[in-house]
N, C-alpha and C positions, 0 to 999 in steps of 0.2 A: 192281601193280608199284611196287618203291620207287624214290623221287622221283629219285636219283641213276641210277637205270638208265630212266627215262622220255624218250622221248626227245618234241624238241619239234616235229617234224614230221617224218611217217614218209617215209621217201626205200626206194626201192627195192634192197634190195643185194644184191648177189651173193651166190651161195652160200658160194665159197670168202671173200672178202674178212668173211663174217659169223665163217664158222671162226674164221680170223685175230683178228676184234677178240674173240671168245668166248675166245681160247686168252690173248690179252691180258691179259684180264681179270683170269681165273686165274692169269696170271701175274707181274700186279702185286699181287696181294692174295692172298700165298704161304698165309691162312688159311682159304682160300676155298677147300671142292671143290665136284666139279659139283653134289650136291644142295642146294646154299646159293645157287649161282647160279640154278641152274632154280629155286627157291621166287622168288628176286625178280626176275626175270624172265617168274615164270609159266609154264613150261614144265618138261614134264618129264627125269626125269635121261635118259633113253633120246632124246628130242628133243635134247640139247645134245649129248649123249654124238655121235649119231648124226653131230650137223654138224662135229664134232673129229676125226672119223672120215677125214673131206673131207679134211684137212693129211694123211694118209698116201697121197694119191693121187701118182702121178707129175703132173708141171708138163705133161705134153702133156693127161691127163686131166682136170687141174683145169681147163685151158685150155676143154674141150671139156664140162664143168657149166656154166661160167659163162655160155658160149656154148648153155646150153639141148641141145647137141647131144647130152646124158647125162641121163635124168630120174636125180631124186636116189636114188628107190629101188637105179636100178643101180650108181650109184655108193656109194652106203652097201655092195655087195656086193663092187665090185670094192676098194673101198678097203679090206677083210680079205685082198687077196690081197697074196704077195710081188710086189713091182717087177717080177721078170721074166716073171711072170704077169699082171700089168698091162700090159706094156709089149706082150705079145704082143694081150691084148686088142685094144690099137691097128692092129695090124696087120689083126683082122677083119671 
């Protein structure tokens, strides 16, 4: 990992709040795609790709990752759906 993405002690984060500071990233350093991030970070582009994926969820759904009540797997699925198909999700 490079020095600048090292962190100095590992704290726990949320799934969505990881999205978030990952979509950050990218979006402070406009030269940067995902394959340049996953190399320095160590992870692959399908791993980052994956947690970027999370910011397309609705805010009841993200609510309900963070809260473990969503394993990520289902969420990486539901977050390829449109809103209204998410939203119904919630409903089942």
């Amino acid at each position: 990992m490079t020095p600048e993405f090292q962190p100095i002690v590992k704290i726990p984060t949320k799934p969505i709040d990881y999205a978030k500071q990952l979509a950050k990233i990218l979006e402070r350093n406009p030269h940067m795609d995902v394959a340049e991030l996953a190399r320095r970070i160590e992870k692959s582009k399908d791993w980052i790709t994956d947690r970027l994926s999370l910011l397309q969820l609705i805010p009841e759904l993200q609510k309900k990752v963070d809260n473990l009540e969503i394993d990520l797997q289902n969420a990486f699925a539901l977050a390829k759906l449109p809103e209204a198909e998410q939203q119904r999700a919630i409903l089942k």
